[in-house]
N, C-alpha and C positions, 0 to 999 in steps of 0.2 A: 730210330726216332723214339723218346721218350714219353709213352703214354701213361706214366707213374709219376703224377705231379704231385708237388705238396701244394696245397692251396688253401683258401680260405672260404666260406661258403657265402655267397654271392645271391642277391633276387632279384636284377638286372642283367640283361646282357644285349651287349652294342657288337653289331655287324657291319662288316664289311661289303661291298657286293662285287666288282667287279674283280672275276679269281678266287672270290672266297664261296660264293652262292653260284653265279651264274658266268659260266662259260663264254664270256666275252674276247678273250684272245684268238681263239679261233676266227671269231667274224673280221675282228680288227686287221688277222692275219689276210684275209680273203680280201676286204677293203684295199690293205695295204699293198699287197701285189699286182692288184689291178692299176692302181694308179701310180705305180710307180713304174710300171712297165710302160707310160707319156711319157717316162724321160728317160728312157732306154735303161733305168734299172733295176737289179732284181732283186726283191724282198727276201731274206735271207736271215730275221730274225735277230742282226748285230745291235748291241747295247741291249737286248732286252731289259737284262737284268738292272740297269740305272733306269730305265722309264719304268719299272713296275711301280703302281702305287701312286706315280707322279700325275698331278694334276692334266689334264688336257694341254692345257698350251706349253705347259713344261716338257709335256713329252714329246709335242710336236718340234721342240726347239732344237731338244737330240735329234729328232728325228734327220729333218733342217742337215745337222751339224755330221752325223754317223753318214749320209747318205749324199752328201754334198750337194742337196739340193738348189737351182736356182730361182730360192725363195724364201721371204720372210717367214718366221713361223706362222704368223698371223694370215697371211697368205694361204698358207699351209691349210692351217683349221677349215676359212672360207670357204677355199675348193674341194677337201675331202670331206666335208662336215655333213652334206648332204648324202654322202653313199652313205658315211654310217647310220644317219637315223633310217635310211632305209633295210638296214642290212638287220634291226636291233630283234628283228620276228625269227631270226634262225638262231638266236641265241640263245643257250639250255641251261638246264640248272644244273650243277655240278653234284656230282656223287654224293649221296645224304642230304642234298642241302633242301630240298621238299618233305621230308623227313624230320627232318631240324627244327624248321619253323610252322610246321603242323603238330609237331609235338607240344612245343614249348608254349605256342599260341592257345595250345585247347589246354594245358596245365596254368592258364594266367601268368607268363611267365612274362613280365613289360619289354619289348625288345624296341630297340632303333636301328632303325640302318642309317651308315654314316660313311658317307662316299666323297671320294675329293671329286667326281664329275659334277660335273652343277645340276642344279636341282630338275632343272626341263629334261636331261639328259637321262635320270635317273627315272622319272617319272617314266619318261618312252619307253624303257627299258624292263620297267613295271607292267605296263599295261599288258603284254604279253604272259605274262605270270602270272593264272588265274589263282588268285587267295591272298597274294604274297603284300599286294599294299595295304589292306585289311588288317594284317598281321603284326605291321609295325606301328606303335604308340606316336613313335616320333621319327622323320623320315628329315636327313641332314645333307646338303649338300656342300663340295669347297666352296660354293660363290658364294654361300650363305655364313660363313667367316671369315674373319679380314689371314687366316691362313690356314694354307690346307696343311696336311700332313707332309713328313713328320710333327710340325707343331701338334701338340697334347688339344689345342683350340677345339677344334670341331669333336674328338669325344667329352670334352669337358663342359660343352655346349647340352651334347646330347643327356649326359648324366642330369643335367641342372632341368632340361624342357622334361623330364623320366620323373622329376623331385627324387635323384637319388644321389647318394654318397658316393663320389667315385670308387671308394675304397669298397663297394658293394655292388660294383658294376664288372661284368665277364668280356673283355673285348674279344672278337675272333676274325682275325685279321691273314691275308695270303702273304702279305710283301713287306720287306722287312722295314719301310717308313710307316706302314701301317702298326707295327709290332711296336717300334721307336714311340708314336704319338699315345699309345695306348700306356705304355710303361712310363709314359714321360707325363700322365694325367693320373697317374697315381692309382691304375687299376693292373690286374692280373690278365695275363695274355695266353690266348692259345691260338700257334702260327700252324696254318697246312698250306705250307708251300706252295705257290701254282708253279715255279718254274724248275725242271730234272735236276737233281744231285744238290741241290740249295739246300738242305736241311741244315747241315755244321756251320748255317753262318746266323743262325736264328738263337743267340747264344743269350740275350734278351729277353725270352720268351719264356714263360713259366714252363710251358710245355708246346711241344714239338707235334703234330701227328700227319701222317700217311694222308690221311683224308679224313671226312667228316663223316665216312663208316664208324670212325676208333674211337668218337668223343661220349664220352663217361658224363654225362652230366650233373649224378650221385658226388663225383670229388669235390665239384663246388657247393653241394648244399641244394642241388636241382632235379627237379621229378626225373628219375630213372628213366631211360626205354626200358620196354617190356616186350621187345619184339624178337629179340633172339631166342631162338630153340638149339638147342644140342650141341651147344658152342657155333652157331652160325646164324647170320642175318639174312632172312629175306629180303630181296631185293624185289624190284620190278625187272622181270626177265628182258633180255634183250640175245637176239639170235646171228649168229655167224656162221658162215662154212668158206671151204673151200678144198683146193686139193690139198693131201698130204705130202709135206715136203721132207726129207733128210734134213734133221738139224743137232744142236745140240742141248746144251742148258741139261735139262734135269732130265731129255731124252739119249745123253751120254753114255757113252760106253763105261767111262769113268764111273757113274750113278749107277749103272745098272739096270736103269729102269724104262722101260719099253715108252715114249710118248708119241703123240700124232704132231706133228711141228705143224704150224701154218702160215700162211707167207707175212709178218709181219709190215713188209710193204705196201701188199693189194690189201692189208686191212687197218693202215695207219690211220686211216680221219675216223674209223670205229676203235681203236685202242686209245686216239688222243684224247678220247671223252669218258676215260675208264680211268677210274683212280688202282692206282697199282698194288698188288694184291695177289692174295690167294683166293679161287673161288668155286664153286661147287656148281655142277648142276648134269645134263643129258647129252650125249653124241650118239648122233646117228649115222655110221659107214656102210655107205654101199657096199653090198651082196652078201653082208655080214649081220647087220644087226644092230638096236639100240642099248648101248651100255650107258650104267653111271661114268662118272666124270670131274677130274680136280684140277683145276689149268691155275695157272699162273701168269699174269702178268707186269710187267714193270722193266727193269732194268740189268736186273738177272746180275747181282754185285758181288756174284761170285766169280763170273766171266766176265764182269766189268762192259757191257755193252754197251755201245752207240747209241742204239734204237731203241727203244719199247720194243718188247720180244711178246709173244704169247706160243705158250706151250701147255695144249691139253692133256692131261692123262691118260687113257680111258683103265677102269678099274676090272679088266679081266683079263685073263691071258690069251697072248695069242701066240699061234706056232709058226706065223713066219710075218714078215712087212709087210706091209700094207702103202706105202709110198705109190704116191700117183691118183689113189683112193678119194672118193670124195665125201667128204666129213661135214658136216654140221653139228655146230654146237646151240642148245638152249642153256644160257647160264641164269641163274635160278637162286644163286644165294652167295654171300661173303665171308670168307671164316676170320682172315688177318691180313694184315698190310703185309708185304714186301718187308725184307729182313736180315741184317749181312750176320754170319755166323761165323765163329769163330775155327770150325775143320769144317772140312768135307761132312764127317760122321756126325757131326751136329747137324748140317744141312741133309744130309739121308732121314737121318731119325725125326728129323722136323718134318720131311715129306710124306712119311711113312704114318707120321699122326693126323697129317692133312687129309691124308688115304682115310684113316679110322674115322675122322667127321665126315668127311663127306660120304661114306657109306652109309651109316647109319643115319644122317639127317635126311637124307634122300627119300628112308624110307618114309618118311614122315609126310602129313596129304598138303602140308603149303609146296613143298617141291614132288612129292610123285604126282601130281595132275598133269605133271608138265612132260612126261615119260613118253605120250600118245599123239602130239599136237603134229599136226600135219607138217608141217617143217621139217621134223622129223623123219617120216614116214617116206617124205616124197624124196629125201636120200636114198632111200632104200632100193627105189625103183630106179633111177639114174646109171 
């Protein structure tokens, strides 16, 4: 993915939200299997990629049509409409995306969010998100123009209630009708994909990125983050373990290099909400000890994998396995997206530099506090 754009410097920017800010697939996933297990079938995730982006009734039509429903779309909406505004409380903000618009909100940066769900829909959606409707100048729904996206309409809407130029407007957008309406209203786009392996088809896009870890907002002409130390971003930690499993990826015999695999499976609804990545932070292994630590997650496109993998490092040597073990991770910080490399030895030499920042930023006090916390500790004793 492309994080080297040419651009133009920008004092608006128009958001997307559902995929792009806040983790709504997930719920829509949970909604969607419950009720489709009334008609003996099972949610399995087909067409995604045609409803991303699409309007509510539009998606429900696929839906209808993918799952041979017996029922009108309309139908459709009526009787699932209610689980989702129920379900709108367990929905999270996606990686950077609180980050994003606390940044740009306290630099006076004018923002709109601009959603083809309708406006009641967005609003509920909001209310859960303490700061996030404050934040936005001007807040757009599809019902509130006569077309949703791809039509250019609703960010050309937005630019105009902003009083700005579209030509001075930043869209950022997850799905590729959202990329389409944005380029097609005469502004510059930055797409982070919500859906695995979609990035080569965002060919429309000024720029590509991993996630909203990677967004530079200096290329547009927009106040810098100022939060990275040592080539790495703090994050808000979030905690995992489990047992150590034999695996492979970057703990290969091929690589050479010793890692604690862990079951990608028992930790799938924790990596689904993890933008794919290289990261930094603490392991703590029973009867051993707490070491630093540089794991990986994503896709692993050198083994071309199925799953979202996760593979931690730990950064010390040890003289024999450790499988079966039980591990806890504190991860603590972001150094870079996920990465496909040209040999093997580009991908060594890349892990071997990952190794050099996460040692050193470690030592630093926004991630060594994190060294001691009971999570930690209480692997120890197990």
């Amino acid at each position: 993915m492309d994080n080297a754009c040419t651009t133009q410097s920008k004092s608006h920017v128009l958001l997307d939200l559902d995929g792009t800010l806040l983790d709504t697939d997930s719920v829509a996933e949970e909604v969607l299997k419950e009720f489709l297990a009334k008609y003996d079938k099972q949610w399995d995730g087909r067409g995604d990629e045609q409803r991303l982006g699409k309007r509510p009734l539009e998606a429900a039509a696929l839906i209808v049509e993918d799952y041979q429903l017996p029922c009108t779309a309309q139908q459709f909406m009526t009787e699932i409409w209610p689980s989702f505004e129920n379900m709108w409380c367990k929905a999270k903000p996606l990686p950077g995306a609180v980050r994003l618009i606390k940044h740009l909100h306290s630099h006076g940066v004018p923002m709109a969010l601009a959603s083809n769900s309708p406006r009641k829909n967005i609003e509920e959606k909001l209310f859960y998100q303490q700061g996030w409707k404050e934040s936005f100048s001007v807040i757009i729904g599809g019902d509130e123009v006569e077309e949703g996206k791809p039509s250019p309409q609703i960010f050309l809407e937005a630019a105009k209630k902003l009083q700005a130029e579209p030509p001075s407007c930043l869209v950022i957008e997850d799905s590729l009708v959202g990329v389409t309406a944005g380029k097609a209203a005469g502004m510059e786009v930055v797409a982070v994909p919500s859906i695995k392996k979609q990035a080569s088809l965002y060919t429309e896009a000024n720029c590509v990125l991993n996630c909203l870890f990677d967004l530079r907002p200096e290329r547009w002409g927009l106040p810098p983050f100022e939060d990275w130390i040592a080539n790495s971003l703090p994050i808000e930690p979030w905690y995992i373990g489990g047992p150590v499993i034999k695996g492979f990826g970057r703990g290969s015999k091929i690589l050479g290099i010793p890692t604690a695999n862990l079951s990608a499976d028992e930790l799938s609804s924790t990596l689904a909400q993890q933008a794919c990545g290289v990261y930094l932070g603490w392991a703590g292994l029973s009867t051993r000890g707490i070491y630093k630590m540089v794991m990986s997650i994503g896709w692993n496109p050198f083994f071309d994998n199925t799953k979202k993998t996760i593979e931690p490092w730990l950064l010390h040597e040890f003289d024999e396995d450790f499988y079966g073990e039980e591990l806890r991770l504190v991860v603590v910080g972001y150094i870079r997206p996920e990465a496909k490399f040209p040999s093997l030895e580009a991908l060594i030499e890349k892990i071997h530099e990952d190794r050099r920042i996460a040692e050193e930023a470690l030592d630093l006090l926004p991630y060594s506090q994190y060294q001691d916390v009971p999570f930690l500790r209480t692997a120890l004793s197990t």
